[in-house]
PAZALO-688280 format. One record per residue: y, z, x of N, C-alpha, C in turn; residue number from 1; residue in one letter. Coordinates in steps of 0.1 Angstrom, whole numbers, plus 2048, in hexadecimal, padded with zeros to 3 digits. Layout:
BEGIN
(rec (Y,Z,X),(Y,Z,X),(Y,Z,X),NUM,"A");
...
This chain:
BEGIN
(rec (D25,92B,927),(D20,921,91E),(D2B,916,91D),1,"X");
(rec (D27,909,921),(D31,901,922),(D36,8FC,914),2,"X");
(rec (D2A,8F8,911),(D2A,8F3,902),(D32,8F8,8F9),3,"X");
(rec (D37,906,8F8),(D3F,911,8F5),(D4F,90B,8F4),4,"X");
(rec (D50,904,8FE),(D5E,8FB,905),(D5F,8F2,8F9),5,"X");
(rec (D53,8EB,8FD),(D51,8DC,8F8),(D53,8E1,8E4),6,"X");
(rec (D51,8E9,8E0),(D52,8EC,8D3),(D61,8EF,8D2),7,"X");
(rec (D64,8F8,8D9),(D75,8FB,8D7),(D7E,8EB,8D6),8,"X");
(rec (D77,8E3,8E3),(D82,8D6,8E2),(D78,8CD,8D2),9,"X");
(rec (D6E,8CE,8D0),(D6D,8C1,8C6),(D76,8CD,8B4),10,"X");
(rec (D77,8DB,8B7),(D7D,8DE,8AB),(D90,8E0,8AA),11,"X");
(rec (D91,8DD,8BD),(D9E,8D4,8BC),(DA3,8C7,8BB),12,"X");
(rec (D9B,8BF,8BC),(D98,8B6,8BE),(D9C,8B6,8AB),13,"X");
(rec (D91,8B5,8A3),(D93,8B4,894),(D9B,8B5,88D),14,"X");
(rec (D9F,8C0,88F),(DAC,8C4,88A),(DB9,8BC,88F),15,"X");
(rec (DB7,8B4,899),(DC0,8A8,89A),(DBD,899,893),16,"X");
(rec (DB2,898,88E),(DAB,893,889),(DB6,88E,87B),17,"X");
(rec (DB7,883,872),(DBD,880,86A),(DB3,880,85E),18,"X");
(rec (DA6,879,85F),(D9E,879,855),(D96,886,856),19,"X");
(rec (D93,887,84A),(D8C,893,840),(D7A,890,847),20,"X");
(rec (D79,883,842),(D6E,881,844),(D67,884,852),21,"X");
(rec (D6E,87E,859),(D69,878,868),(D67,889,86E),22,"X");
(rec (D74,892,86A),(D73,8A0,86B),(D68,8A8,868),23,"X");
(rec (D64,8A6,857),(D56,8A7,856),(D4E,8A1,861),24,"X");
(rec (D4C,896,861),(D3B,895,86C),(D3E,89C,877),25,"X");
(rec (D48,89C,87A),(D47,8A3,88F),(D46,8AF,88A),26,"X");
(rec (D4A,8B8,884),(D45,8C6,87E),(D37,8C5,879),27,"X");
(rec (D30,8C1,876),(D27,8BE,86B),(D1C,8BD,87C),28,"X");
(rec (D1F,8B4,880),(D18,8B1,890),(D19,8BD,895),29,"X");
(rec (D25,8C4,897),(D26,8CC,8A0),(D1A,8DA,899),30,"X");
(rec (D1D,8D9,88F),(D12,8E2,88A),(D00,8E1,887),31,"X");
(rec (CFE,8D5,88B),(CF3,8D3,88E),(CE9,8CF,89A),32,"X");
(rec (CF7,8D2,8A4),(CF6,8D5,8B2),(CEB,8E0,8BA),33,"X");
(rec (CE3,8D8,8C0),(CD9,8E7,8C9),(CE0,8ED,8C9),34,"X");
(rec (CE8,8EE,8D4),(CF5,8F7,8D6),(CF6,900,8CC),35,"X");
(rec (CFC,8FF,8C2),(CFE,908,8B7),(CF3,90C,8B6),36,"X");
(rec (CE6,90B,8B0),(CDA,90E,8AB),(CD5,91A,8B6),37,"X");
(rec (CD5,917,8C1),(CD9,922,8CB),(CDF,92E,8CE),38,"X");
(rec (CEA,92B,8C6),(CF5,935,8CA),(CF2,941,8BB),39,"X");
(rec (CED,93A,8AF),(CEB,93D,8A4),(CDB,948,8A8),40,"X");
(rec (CD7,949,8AD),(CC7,94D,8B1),(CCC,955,8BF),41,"X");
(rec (CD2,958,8C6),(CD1,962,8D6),(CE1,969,8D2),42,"X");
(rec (CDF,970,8D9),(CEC,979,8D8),(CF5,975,8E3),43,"X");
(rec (D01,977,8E0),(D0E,96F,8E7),(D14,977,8F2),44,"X");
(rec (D16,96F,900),(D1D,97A,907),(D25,97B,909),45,"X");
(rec (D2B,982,90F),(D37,98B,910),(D44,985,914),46,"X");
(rec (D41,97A,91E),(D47,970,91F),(D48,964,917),47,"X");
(rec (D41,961,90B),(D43,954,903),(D48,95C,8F8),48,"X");
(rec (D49,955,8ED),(D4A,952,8DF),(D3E,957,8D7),49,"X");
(rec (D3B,95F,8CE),(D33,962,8CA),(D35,95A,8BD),50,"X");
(rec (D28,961,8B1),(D26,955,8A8),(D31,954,89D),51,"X");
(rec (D36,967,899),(D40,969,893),(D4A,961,898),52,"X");
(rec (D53,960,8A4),(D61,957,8A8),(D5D,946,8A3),53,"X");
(rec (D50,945,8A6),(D4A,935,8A5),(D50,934,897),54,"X");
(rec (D4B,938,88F),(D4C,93B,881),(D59,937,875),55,"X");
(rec (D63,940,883),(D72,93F,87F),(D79,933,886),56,"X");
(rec (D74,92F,891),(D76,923,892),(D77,918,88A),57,"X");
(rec (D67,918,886),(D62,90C,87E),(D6A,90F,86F),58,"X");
(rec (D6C,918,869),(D75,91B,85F),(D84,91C,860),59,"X");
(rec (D88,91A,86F),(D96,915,86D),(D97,906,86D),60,"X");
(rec (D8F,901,870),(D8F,8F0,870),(D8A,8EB,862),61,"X");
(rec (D7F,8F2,85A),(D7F,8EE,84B),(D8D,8EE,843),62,"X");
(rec (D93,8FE,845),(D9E,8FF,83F),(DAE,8F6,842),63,"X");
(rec (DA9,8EE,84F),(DB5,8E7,852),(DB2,8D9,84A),64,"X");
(rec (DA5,8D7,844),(D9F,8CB,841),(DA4,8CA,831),65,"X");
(rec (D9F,8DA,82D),(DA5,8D7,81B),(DB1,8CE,81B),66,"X");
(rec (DB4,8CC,810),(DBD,8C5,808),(DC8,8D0,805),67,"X");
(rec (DD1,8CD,802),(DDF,8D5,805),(DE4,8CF,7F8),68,"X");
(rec (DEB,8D6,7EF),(DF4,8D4,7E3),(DF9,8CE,7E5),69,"X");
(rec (E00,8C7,7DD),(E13,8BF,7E2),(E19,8CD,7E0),70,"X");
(rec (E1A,8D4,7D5),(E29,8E2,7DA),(E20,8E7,7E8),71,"X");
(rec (E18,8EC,7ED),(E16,8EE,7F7),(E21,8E6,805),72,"X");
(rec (E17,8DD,805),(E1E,8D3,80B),(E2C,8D0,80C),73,"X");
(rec (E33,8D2,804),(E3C,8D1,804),(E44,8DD,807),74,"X");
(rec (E44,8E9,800),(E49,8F3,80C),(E45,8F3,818),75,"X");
(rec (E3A,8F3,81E),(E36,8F1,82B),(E43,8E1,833),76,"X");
(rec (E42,8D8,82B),(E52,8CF,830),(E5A,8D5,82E),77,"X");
(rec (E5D,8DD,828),(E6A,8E2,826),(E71,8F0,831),78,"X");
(rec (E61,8F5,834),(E60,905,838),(E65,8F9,84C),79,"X");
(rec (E60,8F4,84C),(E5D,8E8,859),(E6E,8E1,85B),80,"X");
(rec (E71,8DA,84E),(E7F,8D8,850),(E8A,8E0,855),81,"X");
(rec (E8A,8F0,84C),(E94,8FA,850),(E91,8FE,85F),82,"X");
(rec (E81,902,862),(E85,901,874),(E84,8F8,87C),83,"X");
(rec (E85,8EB,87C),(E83,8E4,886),(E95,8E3,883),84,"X");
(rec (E9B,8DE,877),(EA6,8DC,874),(EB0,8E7,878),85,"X");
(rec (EAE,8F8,878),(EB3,902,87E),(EB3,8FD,88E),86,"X");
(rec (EA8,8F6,893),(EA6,8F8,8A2),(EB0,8EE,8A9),87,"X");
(rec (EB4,8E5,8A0),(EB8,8D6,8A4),(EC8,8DF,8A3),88,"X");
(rec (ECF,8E4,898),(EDA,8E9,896),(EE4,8F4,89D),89,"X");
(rec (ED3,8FC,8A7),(ED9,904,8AD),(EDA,903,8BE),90,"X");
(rec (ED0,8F7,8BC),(ED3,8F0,8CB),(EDD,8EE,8D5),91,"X");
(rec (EE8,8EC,8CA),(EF5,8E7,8CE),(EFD,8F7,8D5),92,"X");
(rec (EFB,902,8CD),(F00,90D,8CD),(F09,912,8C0),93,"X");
(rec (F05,908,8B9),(F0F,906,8A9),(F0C,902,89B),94,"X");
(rec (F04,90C,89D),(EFF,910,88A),(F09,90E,87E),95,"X");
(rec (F10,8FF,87E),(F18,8FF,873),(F16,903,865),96,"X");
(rec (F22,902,860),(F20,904,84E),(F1B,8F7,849),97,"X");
(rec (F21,8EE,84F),(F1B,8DC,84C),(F0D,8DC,84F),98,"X");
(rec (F07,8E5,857),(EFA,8E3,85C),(EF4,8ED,854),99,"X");
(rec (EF2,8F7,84D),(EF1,8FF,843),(EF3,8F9,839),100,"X");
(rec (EF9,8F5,82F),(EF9,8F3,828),(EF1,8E2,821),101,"X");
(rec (EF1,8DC,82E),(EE8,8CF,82E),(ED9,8D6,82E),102,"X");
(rec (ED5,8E1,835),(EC9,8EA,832),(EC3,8EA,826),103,"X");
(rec (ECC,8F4,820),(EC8,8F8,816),(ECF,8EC,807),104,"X");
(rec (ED1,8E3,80A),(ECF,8DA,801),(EC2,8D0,7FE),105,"X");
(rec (EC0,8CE,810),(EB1,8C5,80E),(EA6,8D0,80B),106,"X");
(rec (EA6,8E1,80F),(E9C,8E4,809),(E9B,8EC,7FC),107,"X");
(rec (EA8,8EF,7FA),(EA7,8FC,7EE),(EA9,905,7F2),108,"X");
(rec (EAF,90F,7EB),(EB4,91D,7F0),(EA7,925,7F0),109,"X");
(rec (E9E,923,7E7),(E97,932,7EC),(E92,935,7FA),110,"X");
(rec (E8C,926,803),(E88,921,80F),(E8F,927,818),111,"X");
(rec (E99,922,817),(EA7,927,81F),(EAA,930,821),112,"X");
(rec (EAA,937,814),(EAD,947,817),(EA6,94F,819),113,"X");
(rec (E9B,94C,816),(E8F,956,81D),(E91,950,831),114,"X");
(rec (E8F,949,832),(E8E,942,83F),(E9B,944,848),115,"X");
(rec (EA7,944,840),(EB5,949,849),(EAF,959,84A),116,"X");
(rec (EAF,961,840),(EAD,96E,842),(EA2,96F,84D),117,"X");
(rec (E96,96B,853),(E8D,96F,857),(E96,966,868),118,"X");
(rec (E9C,95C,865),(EA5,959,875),(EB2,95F,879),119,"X");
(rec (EB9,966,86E),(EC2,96F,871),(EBF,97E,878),120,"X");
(rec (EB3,97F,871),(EAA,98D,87A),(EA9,98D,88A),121,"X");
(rec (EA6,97F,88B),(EA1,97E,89D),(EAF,980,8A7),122,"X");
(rec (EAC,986,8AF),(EB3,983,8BD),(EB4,975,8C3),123,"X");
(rec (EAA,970,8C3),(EA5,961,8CA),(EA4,958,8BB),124,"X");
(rec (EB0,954,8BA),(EAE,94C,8AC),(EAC,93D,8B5),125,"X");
(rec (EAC,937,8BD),(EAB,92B,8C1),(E9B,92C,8C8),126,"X");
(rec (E97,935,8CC),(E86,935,8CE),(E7F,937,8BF),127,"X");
(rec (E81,944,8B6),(E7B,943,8A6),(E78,937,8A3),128,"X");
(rec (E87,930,8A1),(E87,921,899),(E78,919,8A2),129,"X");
(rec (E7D,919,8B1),(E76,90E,8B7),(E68,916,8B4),130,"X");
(rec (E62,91E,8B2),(E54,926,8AD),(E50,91E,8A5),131,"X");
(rec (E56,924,89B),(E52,924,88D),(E57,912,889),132,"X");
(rec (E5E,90B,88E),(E5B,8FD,88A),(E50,8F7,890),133,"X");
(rec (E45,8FA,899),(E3A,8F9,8A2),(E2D,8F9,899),134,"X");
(rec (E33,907,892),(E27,90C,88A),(E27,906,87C),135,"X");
(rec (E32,907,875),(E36,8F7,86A),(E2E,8EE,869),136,"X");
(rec (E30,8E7,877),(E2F,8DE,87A),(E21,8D6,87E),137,"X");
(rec (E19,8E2,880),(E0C,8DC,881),(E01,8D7,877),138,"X");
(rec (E02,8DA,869),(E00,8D3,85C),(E01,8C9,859),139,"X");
(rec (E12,8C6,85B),(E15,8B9,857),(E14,8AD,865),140,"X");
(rec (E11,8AE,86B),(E0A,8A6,874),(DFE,89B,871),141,"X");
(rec (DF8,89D,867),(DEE,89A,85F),(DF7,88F,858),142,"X");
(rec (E02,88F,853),(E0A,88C,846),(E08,87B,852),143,"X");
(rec (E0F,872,844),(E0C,862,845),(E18,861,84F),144,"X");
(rec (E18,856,855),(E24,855,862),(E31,852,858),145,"X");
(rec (E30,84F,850),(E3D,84D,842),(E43,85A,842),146,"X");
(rec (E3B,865,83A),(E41,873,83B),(E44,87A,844),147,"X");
(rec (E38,874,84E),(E41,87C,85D),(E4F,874,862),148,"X");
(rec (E51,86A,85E),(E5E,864,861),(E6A,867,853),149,"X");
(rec (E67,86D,84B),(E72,871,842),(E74,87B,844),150,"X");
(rec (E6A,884,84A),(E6E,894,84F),(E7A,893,85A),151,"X");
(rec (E78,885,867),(E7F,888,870),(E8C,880,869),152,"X");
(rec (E8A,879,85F),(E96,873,85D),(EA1,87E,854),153,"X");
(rec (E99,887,84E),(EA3,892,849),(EA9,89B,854),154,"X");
(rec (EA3,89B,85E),(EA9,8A6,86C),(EB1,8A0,874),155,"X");
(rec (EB1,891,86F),(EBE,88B,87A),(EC8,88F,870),156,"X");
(rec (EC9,891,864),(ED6,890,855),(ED9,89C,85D),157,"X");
(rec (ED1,8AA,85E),(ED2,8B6,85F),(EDA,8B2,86E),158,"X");
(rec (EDD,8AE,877),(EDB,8A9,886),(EED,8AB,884),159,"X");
(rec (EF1,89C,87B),(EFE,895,877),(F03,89E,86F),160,"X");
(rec (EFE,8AA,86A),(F07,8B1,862),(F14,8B4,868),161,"X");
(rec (F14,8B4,874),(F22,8B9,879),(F28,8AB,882),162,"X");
(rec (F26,8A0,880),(F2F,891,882),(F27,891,88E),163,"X");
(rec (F1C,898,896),(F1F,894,8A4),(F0D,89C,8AB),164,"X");
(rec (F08,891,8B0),(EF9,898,8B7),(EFE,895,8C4),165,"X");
(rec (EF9,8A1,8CB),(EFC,8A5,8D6),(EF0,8A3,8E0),166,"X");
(rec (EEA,8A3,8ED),(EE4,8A1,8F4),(ED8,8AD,8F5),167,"X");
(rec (EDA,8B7,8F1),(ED2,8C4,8EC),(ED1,8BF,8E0),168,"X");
(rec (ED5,8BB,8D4),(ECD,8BA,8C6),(EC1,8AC,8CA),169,"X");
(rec (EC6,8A1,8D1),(EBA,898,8D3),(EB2,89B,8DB),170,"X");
(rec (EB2,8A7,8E4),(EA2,8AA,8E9),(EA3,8B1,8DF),171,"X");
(rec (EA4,8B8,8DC),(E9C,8C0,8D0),(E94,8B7,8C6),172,"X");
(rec (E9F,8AE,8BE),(E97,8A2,8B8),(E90,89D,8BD),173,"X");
(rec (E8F,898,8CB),(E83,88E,8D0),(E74,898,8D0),174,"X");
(rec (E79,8A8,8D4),(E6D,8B0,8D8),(E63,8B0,8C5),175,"X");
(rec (E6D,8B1,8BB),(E69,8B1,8B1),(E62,8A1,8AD),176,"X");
(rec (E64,89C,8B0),(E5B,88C,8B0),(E52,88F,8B6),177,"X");
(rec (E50,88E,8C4),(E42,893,8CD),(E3D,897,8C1),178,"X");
(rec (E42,8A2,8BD),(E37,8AD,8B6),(E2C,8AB,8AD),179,"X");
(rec (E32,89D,8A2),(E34,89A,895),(E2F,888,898),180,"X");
(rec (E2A,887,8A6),(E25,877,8AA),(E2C,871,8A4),181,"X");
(rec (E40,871,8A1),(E49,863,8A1),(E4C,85D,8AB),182,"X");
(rec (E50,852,8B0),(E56,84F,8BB),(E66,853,8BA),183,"X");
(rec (E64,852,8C5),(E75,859,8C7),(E80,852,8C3),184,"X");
(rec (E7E,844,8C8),(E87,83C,8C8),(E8C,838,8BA),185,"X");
(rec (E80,83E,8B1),(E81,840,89F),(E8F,845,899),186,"X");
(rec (E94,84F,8A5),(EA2,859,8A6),(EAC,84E,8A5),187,"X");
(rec (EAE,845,8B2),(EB8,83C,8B3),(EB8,831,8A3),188,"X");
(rec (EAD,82D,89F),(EAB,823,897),(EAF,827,889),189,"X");
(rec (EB2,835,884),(EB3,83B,87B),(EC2,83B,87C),190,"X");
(rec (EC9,843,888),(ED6,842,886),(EDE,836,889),191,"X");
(rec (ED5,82C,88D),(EDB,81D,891),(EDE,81A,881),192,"X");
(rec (ED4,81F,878),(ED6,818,868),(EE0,821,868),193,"X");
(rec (EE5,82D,868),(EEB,837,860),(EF9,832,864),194,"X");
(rec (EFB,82F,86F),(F09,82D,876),(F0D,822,86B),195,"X");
């Protein structure tokens, strides 16, 4: 069932989606779709999606659509700063105290400490961080290009905590822009003021 496809990409699709609204109607379409009405009435095979997965689909894209707290939101920046900011710090090979402690000042200790403890566990603390700042990271994506640029502007501070960005912390930071639709060059323009 091709259409099957075509539903997976319009509920990826949405979920990249910035407005609420516009999210609503292509859901709202998609659910008024032959196609669905179809798939709702015959039984599913073995090779597609049945109605249940459909279901969880369409309910992971409502749930990406709610409205989100500010304390939400804001641990979610914060939970996002400590790993992209972990990922940028360990890049180098040199998890300083300057870089630590610049950590856990922009987020707060409880963040930190839950979040050191849970990267102190790993073997692969430079893949965890790069994980888990991915997965952060895909919420605030949504956020206004302002906030997404104050997030990256606090990860360059985290960057300079030790006098000096290295050629592994700026791919890291560039890969973290990609992520987060900044332009890169956003990097240079930031420390061009800071200098």
């Amino acid at each position: 069932m091709n259409w099957l496809l075509t539903l997976k990409t319009h509920l990826i699709v949405t979920q990249a989606i910035h407005s609420t609204q516009l999210g609503y109607w292509l859901l709202s379409c998609i659910l008024q779709s032959k196609e669905y009405a179809l798939l709702t009435e015959q039984q599913a095979h073995s090779d597609s999606l049945n109605i249940e997965d459909v279901d969880i689909e369409i309910n992971k894209v409502l749930d990406f659509m709610e409205p989100v707290s500010s304390d939400q939101q804001k641990e979610t920046i914060d939970q996002c700063t400590f790993w992209a900011g972990t990922w940028i710090a360990l890049a180098d090979g040199n998890f300083i105290e300057a870089e630590h402690e610049n950590l856990k000042k922009q987020i707060g200790e409880a963040i930190y400490n839950n979040s050191l403890a849970e990267l102190e566990s790993s073997d692969d603390k430079i893949k965890l961080a790069e994980e888990k700042f991915y997965k952060t990271a895909t919420p605030l994506k949504t956020l206004s290009a302002p906030d997404r640029c104050a997030l990256i502007q606090r990860l360059i501070v985290i960057a300079r905590a030790d006098q000096h960005i290295d050629e592994t912390e700026y791919a890291v930071l560039y890969k973290i822009c990609d992520e987060l639709n900044v332009e890169q060059s956003f990097v240079q323009q930031i420390l061009v003021f800071l200098n």
